[in-house]
N, C-alpha and C positions, 0 to 999 in steps of 0.2 A: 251205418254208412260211414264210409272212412271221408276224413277229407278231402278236397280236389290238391291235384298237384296242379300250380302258377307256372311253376319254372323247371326246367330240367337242361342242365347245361351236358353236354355228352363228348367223349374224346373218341373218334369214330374212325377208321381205315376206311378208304376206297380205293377200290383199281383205279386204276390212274386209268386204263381205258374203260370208257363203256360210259354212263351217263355223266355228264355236268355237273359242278355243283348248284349249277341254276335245276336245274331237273330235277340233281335230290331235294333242293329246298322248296321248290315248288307242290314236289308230291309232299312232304312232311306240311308242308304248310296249308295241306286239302284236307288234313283229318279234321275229323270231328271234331272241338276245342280247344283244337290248336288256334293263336288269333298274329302269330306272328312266329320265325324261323330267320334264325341271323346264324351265314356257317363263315369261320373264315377258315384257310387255307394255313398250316401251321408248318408243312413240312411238302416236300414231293421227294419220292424215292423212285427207283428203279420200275417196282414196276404199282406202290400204292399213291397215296396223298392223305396226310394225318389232318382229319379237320376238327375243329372248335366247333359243334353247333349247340345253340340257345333259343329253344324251343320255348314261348310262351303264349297262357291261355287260360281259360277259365276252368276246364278241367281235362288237362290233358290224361289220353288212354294211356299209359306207358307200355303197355303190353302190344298196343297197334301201331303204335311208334317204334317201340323194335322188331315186329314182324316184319312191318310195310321196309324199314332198312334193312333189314337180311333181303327182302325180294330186289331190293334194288342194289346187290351185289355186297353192300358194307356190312362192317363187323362193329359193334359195336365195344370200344377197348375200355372203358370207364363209364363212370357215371360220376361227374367231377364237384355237381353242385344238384339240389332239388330245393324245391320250394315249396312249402304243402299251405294249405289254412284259405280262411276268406279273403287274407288280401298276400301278398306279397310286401315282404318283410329285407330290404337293403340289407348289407353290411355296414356298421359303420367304420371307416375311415380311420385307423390307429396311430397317432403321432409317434414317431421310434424314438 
């Protein structure tokens, strides 16, 4: 058995019309082992909106995570950060 994924940070397209970002984070935030959904707002274009979301949870599906977003119109553009293992693991903080 592979490990759980904690964290999955995503760089996502949405139509700018059509649901909320309350709505998509609502539905992402009903799966199965998801325990938390933070999206922000990073760009609004013509006719998308580029968001930040940071999905965390004890073991997130990542494959139902990107289905349930294709149904709810969004593309997923990256996948910017993941966190695997029994606990979630920070960065630490590098002085320049």
């Amino acid at each position: 058995m592979s490990a759980p994924l904690r964290r999955v940070v995503l760089d996502i397209l949405k139509p700018l019309k059509g649901l909320s970002i309350i709505e998509v984070s609502r539905e992402i935030a009903s799966l199965p082992g998801v325990q938390g959904v933070n999206v922000t707002v990073r760009e609004i274009d013509v006719e998308t909106v580029t968001l930040s979301m940071t999905i965390e949870g004890d073991n997130i599906d990542f494959d139902r995570v990107s289905e349930k977003l294709e149904e709810l119109g969004c593309i997923i553009h990256s996948i910017d950060q993941v966190v695997a293992g029994s606990k979630i693991v920070e960065e630490p903080e590098l002085e320049d």
